[in-house]
N, C-alpha and C positions, 0 to 999 in steps of 0.2 A: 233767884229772887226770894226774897221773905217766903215764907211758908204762910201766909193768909193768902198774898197775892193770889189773884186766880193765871193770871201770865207767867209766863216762864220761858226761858230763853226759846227753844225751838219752838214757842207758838210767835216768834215775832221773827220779823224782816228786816234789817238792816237796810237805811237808805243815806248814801252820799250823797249829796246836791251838790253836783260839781259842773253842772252846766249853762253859769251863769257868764256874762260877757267880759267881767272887771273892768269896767272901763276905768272905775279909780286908779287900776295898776297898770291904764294903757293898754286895756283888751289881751290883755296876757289871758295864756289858761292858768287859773289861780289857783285849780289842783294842784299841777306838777310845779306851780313853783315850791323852791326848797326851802327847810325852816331848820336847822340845827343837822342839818345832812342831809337828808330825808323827805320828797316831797308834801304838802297839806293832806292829800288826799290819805297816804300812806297814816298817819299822826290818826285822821279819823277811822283808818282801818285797825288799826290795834286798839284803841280804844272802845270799837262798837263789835269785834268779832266776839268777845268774851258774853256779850250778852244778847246774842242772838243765835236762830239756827240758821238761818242763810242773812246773806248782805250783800246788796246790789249795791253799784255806782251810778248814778245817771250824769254822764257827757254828752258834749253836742259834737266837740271836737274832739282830733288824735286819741281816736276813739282803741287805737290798737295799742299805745302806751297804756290807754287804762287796761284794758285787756290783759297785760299781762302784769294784773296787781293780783289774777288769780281768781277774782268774782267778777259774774257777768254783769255787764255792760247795756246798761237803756238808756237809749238817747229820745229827746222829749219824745210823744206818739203826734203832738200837734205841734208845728212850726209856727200856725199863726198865734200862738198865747208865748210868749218871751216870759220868764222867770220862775222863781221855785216851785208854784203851783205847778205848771205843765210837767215839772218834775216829780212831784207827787203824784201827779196822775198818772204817771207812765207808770210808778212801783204799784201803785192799788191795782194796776191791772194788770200786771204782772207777778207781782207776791207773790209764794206759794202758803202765804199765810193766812189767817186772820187779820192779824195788823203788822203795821210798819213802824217802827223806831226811826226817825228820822233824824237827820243833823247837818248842816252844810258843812263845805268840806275846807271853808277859812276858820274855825273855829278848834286848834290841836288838841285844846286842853279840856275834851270832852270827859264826863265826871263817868268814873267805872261805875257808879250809881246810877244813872239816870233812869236803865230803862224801871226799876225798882221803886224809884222816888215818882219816874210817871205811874205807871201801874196801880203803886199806892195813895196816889191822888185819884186816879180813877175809879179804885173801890170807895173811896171816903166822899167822892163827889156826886155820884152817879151820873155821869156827864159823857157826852159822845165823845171825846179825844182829851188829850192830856198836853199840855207847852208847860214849859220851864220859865221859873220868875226866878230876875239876880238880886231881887230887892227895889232895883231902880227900875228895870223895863221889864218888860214878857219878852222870851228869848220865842218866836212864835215858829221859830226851824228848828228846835229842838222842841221834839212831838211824837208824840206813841198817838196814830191814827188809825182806826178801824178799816178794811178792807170793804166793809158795809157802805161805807162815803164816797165810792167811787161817781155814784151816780148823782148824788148831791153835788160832788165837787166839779165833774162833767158838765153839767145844766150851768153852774157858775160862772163858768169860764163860757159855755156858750151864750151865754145873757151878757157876756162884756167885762165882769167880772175879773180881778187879776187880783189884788193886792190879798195877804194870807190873812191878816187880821179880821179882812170884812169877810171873808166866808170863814172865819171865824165866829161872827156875829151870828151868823145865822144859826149854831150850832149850840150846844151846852159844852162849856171848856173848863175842864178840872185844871187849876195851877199847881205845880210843883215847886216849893218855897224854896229855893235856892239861895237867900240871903246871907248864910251861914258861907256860901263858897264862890259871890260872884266871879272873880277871876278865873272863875272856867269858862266864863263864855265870852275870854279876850277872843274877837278875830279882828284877821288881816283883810282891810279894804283897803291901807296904801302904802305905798314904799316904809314911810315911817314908821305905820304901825309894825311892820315885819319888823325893821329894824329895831323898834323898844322891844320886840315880843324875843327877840334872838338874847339882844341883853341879857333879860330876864331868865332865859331859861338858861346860858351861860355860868351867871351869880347862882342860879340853883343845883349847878354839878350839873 
């Protein structure tokens, strides 16, 4: 990372969010499905190793496929909360960090910048976490989170709490200007989209 940054790779944690249902792909595990040879999950493992010092995967399923992608393996801590959140909460409480770089694991074309571009929105915001903006939307699973918000994010999800943006609200959120490079944050939520996103990276060698 930049030399102002106060983060730097081994103060962050790498997190996969791969323990979603897909139901748009027919409750496939939407990890190990393949994209240009190679499973999703693997795509965000090369992209998120270079900027962190450790990197967890959180699955629910075929938990020993992931297993042996060679980083350890957290499946939600709560059964009753379904979605990314309960997957966050599993890494904040598991980290060996301060914080977590986060990313789902439909998304291959994770930018070698990010955790840098979060980071640097963080010093310039002074805000409790960091998400990525493509221009059009807030990309709100691509996120550098504090290991400090475990208990914040905990109480949310026990008060009923699920969706990421609202306990986003609750919080101070630096954005990462991403508008320069939306097409990193193409993912796959259906047959289609895989199939233009294969195209795509095809015509690009």
């Amino acid at each position: 990372m930049a030399a102002e940054t106060p983060l730097k790779a081994p103060d962050l944690t790498g997190l996969i969010l791969a323990g979603g249902q897909a139901r748009r792909l027919g409750g496939v595990d939407k990890g190990l499905v393949p994209l240009g040879g190679r499973p999703l999950v693997e795509w965000a493992i090369r992209a998120l190793e270079p900027q962190v010092g450790t990197l967890l995967i959180n699955a629910n399923r075929r938990l020993d496929l992931y297993q042996g992608f060679g980083h350890p393996v957290i499946p939600d801590r709560d059964a009753d909360h379904a979605g990314p959140l309960a997957g966050i909460a599993s890494a904040l409480a598991a980290a060996p960090t301060g914080w977590v770089l986060c990313v789902p694991c439909d998304t291959p074309l994770v930018p070698a910048d990010l955790a840098r571009r979060l980071a640097e929105a963080l010093l310039t915001g002074g805000a409790d976490l960091a998400a990525a903006h493509d221009g059009t939307r807030l990309q709100p699973l691509h996120a550098l989170i504090p290991v400090r918000l475990a208990d914040s994010l905990g109480g949310f999800l026990k008060s009923g709490g699920g969706a990421v943006r609202e306990w986003y609200r609750s919080l101070g959120l630096a954005v990462a200007d991403y508008s320069d490079r939306p097409e990193a944050f193409a993912n796959v939520n259906t047959w289609e989209e895989l199939r233009r996103l294969e195209q795509r990276l095809a015509a690009l060698g």
